[in-house]
C-alpha positions as CSV (number, residue, x, y, z in Angstrom):
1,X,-37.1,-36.2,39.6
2,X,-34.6,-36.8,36.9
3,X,-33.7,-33.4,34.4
4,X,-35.1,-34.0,31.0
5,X,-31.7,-33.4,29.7
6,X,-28.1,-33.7,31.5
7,X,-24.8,-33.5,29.3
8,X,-21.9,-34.6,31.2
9,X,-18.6,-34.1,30.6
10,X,-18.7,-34.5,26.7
11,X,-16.4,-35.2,24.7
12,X,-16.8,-36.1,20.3
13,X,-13.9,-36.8,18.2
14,X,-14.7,-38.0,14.7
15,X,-12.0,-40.4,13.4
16,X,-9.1,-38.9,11.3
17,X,-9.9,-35.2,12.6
18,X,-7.6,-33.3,14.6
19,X,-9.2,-32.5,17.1
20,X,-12.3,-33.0,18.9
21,X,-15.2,-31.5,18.0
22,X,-16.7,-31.2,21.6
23,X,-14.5,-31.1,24.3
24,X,-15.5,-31.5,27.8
25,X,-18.8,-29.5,27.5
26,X,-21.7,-30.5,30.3
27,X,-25.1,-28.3,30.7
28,X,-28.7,-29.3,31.4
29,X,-32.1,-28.4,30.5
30,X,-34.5,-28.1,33.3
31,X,-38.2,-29.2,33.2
32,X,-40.8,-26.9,31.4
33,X,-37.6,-24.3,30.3
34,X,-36.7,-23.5,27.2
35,X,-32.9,-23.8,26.9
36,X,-30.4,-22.1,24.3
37,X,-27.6,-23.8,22.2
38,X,-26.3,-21.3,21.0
39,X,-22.4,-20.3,19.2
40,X,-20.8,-19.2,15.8
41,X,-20.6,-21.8,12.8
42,X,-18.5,-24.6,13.4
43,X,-18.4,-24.7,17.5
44,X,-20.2,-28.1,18.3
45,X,-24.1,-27.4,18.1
46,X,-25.0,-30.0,15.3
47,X,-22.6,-32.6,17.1
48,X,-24.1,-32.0,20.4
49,X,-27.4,-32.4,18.9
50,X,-26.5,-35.8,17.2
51,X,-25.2,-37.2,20.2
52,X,-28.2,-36.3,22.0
53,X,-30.5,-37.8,19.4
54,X,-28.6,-41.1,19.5
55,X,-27.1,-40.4,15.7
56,X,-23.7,-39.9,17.2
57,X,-21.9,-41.8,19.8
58,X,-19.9,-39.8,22.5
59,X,-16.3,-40.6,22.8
60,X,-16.6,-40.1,26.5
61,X,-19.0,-38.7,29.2
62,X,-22.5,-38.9,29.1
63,X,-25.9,-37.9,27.8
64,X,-28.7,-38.8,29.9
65,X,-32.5,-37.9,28.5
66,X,-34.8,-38.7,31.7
67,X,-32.0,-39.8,33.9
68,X,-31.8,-42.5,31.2
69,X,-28.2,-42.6,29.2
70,X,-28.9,-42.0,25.7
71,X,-26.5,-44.8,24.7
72,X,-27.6,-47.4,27.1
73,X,-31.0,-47.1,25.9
74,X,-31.8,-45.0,22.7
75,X,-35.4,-46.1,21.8
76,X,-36.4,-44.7,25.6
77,X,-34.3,-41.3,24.5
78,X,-36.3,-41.2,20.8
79,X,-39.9,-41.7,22.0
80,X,-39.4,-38.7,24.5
81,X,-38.0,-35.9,22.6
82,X,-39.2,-34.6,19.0
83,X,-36.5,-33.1,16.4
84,X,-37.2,-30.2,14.5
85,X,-33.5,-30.7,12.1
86,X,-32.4,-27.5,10.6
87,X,-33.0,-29.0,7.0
88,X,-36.6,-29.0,5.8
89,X,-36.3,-32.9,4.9
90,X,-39.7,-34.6,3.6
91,X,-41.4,-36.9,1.0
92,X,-43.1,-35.4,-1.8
93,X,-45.5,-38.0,-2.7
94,X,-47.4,-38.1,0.0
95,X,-50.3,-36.3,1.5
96,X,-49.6,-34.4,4.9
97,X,-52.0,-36.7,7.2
98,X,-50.6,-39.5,5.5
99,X,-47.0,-38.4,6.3
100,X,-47.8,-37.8,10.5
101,X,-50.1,-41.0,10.1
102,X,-46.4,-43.1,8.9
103,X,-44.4,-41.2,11.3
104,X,-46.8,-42.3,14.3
105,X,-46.6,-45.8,13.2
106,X,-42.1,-45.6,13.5
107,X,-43.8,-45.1,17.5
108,X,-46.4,-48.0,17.6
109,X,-49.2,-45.3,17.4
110,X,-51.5,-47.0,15.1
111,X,-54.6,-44.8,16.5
112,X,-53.4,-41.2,16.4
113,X,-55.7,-39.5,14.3
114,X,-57.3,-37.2,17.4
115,X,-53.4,-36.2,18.0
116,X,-52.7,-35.8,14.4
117,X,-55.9,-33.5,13.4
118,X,-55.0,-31.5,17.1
119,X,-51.8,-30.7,15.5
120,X,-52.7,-29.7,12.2
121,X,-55.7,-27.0,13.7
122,X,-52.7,-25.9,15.9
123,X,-50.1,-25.5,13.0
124,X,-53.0,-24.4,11.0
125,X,-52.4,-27.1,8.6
126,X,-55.7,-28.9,8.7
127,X,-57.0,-27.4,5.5
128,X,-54.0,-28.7,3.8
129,X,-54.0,-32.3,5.1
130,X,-54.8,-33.7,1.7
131,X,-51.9,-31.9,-0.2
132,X,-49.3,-33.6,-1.2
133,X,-46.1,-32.4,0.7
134,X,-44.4,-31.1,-2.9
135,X,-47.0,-28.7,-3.2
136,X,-46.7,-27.1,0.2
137,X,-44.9,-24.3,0.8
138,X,-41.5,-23.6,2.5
139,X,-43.5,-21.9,5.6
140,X,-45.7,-25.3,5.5
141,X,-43.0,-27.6,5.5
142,X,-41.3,-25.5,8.2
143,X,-44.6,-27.0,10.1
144,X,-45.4,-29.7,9.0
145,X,-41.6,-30.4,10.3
146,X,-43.1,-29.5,13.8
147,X,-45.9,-31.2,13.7
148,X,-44.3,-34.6,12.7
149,X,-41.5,-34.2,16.4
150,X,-44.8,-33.4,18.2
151,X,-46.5,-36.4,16.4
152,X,-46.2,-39.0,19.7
153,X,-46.5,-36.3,22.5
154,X,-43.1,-36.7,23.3
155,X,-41.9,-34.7,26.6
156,X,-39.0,-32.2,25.3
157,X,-38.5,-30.7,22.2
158,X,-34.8,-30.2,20.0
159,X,-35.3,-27.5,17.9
160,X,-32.0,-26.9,15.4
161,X,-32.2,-23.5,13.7
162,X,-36.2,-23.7,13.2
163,X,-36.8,-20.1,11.8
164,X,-34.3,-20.4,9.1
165,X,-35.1,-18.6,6.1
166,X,-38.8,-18.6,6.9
167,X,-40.8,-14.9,6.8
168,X,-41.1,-12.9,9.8
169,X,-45.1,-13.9,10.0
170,X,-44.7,-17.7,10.4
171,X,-41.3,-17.2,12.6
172,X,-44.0,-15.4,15.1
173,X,-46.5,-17.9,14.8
174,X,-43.6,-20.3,15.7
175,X,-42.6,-19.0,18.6
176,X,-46.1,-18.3,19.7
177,X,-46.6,-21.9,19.7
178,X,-43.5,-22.7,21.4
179,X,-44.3,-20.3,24.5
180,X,-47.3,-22.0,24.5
181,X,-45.7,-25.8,24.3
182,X,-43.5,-24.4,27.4
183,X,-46.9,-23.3,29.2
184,X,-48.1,-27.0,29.0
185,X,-44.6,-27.9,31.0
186,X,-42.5,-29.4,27.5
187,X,-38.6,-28.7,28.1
188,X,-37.2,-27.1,25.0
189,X,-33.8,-27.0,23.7
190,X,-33.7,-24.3,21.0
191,X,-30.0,-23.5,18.7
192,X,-30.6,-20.6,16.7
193,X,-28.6,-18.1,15.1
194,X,-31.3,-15.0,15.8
195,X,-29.9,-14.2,18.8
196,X,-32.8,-11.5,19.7
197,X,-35.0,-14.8,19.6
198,X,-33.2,-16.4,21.6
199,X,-33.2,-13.3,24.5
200,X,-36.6,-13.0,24.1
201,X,-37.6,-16.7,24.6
202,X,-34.5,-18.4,26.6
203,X,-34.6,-19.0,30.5
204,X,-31.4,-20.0,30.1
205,X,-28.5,-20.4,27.3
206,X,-25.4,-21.8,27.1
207,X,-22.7,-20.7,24.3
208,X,-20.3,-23.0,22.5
209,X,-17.1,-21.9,21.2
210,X,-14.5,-24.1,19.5
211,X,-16.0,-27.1,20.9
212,X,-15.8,-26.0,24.3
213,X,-19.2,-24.3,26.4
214,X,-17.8,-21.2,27.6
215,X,-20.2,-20.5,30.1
216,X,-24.2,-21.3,31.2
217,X,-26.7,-19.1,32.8
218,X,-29.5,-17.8,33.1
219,X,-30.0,-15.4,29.8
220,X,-30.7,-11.6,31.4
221,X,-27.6,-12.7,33.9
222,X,-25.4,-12.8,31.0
223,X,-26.6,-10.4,29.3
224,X,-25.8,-8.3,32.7
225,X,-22.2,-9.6,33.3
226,X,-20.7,-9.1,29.5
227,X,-22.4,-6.2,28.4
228,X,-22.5,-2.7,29.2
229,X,-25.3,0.2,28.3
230,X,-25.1,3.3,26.3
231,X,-26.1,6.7,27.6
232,X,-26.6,9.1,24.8
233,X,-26.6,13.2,26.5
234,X,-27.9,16.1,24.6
235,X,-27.1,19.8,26.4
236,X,-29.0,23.0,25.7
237,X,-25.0,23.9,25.3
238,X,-21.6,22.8,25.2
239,X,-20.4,21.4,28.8
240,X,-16.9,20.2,29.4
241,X,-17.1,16.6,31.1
242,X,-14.5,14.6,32.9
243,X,-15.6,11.1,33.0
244,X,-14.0,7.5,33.0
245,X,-17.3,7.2,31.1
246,X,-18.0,8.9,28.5
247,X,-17.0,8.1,24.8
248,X,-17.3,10.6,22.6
249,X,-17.9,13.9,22.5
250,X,-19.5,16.0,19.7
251,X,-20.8,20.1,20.1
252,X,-23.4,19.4,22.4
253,X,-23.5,15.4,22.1
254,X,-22.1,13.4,24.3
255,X,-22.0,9.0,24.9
256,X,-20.9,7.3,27.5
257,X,-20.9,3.4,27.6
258,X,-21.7,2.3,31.7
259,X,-22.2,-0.6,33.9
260,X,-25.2,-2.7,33.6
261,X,-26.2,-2.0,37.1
262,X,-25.9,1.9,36.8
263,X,-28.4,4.0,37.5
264,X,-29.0,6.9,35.9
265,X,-29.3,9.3,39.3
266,X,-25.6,8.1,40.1
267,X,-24.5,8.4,36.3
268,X,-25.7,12.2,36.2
269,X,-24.1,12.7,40.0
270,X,-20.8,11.1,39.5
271,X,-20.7,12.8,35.7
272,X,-21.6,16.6,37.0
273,X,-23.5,17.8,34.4
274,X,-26.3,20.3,35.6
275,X,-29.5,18.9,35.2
276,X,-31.4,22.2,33.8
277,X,-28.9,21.9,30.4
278,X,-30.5,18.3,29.6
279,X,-31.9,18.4,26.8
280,X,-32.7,15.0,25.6
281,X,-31.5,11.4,27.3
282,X,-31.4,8.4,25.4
283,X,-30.9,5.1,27.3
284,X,-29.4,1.7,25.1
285,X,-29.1,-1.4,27.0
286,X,-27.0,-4.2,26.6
287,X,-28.4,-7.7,24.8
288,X,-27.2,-11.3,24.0
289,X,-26.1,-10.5,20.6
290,X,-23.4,-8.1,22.5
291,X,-22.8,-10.5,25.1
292,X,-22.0,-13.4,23.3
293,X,-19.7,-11.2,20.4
294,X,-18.0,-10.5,23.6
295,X,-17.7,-13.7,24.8
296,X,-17.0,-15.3,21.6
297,X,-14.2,-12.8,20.6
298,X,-12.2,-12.9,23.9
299,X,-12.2,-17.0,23.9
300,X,-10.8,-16.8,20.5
301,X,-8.2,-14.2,21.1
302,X,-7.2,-16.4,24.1
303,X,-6.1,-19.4,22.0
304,X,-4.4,-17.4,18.9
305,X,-0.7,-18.1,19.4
């Protein structure tokens, strides 16, 4: 069965730049996963996600949607993904239904009214369907955006910074609705810069530096290779430690950054400190956000001259 999304090889240059925007960056997003774009400002996400979207042709290599190359076929590629751009994008004039009733039409749907009304009840929209979009708010048309890539049922999803500058409420609501998108078996390819969103949702991520992917996995796995954890030791007293571990030392306070994979009976055996004069441990693990400052930083160093 074909992957709903392969990148091969990629490679963008825009005419007059440089250099090229994407170089040579290949991933894949596997059925019913939701996958992460993720990298600083400037790195390749927005071109990637034109390319894949048919906007933007590749200079070389290949996008294939469904097995099907997105260049040899873009109307196959557009009525099986939905877009969710990072710029809230609609017309005022119109009601709601009347905007998801046009944007079925652009997919032949000219009976969708049962998918429509399911997505407003979902996005909790319905009561709004006779507004017109210029009096919705932001967190409205944030959804209304959703509801308009879900529109024709389409079997992955490209989401492109979806939770920016909406309130904490609606960004849970979102995500909410995403798990439960991935539930039904939709493949989702999510770039966001809330990197503790994108721990807590991704099976996978890749990250983009400078146009290049510096490396794809699955999410804890990364989080596990580039990061360490923090021990944070109390004492009853002072204790003198020797330890390739430990940090800093203050009175009676004491850190230690560790492997991932270190357990806390082999910490306290290889550090020596006496159990009974314990006071207080406090245990902080690694995350993405550290991983990929880690992993961003050291690519960047590597091509300074």
């Amino acid at each position: 069965m074909s992957l709903p999304l392969e990148v091969l090889n990629l490679h963008k240059q825009y005419p007059g730049a440089a250099s090229e925007a994407v170089k040579g960056v290949s991933f894949d997003v596997r059925g019913g996963e939701i996958f992460g774009l993720l990298g600083p400002n400037g790195a390749g996400k927005t071109t990637l996600i034109s390319t894949i979207t048919t906007l933007e042709k590749p200079s070389s290599g290949t996008v294939k949607v469904f097995g099907v190359d997105v260049t040899q076929d873009p109307m196959f590629t557009k009525r099986q993904i939905g877009v969710v751009h990072q710029e809230v994008i609609n017309s005022g004039f119109f009601d709601v239904e009347e905007i998801l009733t046009f944007h079925s039409g652009y997919y032949g749907l000219t009976k969708n009214k049962e998918r429509i009304h399911f997505l407003l009840n979902k996005l909790a929209l319905f009561e709004h369907r006779k507004k017109k979009v210029k009096q919705l708010s932001g967190g409205m048309k944030r959804r209304l955006m959703i509801a308009k890539a879900l529109v024709h049922n389409p079997k992955m999803l490209l989401l492109d910074e979806p939770t920016a500058g909406v309130d904490i409420k609606l960004r849970e609501d979102l995500w909410v609705f995403v798990q439960e998108l991935k539930k039904e078996g939709m493949s989702i390819l999510l770039t966001t810069h809330y990197l503790e969103e994108a721990e807590q949702l991704c099976d996978r991520v890749a990250i983009i530096n400078l146009g290049k992917c510096v490396t794809v996995g699955d999410t804890k796995e990364i989080i596990r290779q580039y990061t360490h954890k923090r021990i944070l030791l109390s004492l009853t007293e002072h204790f003198e430690i020797k330890s390739k571990y430990l940090l800093t030392a203050l009175g009676k306070e004491y850190s230690f950054v560790v492997p991932q994979d270190k357990t806390l009976g082999d910490f306290f055996n290889e550090v020596g400190v006496p159990i009974h004069l314990v006071r207080d441990v406090q245990i902080k693990e690694g995350d993405l956000e550290a991983a990929f400052l880690h992993i961003v930083t050291k690519k960047e160093e590597q091509v300074q001259p």
